[in-house]
C-alpha positions in Angstrom: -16.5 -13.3 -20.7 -17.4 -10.0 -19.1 -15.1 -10.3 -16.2 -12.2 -10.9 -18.5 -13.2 -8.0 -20.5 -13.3 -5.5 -17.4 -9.8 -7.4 -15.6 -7.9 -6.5 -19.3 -9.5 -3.0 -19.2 -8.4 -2.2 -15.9 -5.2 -4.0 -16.7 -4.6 -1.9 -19.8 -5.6 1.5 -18.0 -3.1 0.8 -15.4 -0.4 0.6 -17.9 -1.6 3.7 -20.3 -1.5 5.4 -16.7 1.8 4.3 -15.7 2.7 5.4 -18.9 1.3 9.2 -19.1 3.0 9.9 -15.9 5.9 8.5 -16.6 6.2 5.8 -14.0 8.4 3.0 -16.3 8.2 0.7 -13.2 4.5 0.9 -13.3 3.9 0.0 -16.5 6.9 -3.1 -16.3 4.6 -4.8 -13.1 1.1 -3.8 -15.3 3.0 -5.4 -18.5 4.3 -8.9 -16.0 0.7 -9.0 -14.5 -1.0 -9.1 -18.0 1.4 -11.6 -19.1 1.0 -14.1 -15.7 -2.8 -13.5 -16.3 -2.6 -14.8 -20.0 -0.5 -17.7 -18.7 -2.9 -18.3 -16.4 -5.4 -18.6 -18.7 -3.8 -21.3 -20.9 -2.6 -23.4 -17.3 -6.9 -23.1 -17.5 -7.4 -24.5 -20.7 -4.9 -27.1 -20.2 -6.5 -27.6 -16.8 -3.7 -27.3 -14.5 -5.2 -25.8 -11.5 -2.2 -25.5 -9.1 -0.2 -23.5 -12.1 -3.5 -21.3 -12.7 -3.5 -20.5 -8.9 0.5 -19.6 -9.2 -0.1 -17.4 -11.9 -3.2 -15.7 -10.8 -1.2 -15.0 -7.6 1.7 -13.5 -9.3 -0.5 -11.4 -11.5 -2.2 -9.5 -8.4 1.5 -9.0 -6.8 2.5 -7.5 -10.2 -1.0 -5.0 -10.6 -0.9 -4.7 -7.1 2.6 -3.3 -7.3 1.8 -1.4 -10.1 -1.0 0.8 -8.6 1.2 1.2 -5.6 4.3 2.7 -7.8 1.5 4.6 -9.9 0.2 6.0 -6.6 3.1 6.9 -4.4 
């Protein structure tokens, strides 16, 4: 429970970020990572382990392309 706590706080601080300095782009991949990562989530509950790993994947491309866009 803790690491989902920390992954949605870092995920939420990388859109309020994206937001303050006015990167729109930012905060669209911080906004499509969050949503793959609650997807992924319910692939979990459902236990669907190939569409967890599809999501979870797409999810770190999205953040991952957010802090890029947020830091160049």
């Amino acid at each position: 429970a803790v690491i989902i706590v920390f992954g949605a706080l870092i995920i939420g601080g990388l859109m309020a970020a994206s937001m303050t300095f006015g990167h729109r782009n930012g905060f669209l991949f911080a906004l499509g990572g969050a949503t793959s990562a609650w997807i992924s989530g319910n692939a979990l509950l459902i236990d669907r382990p190939r569409i967890y790993a599809l999501f979870v994947g797409i999810a770190a491309v999205l953040l991952i392309a957010s802090t890029i866009t947020l830091v160049v």
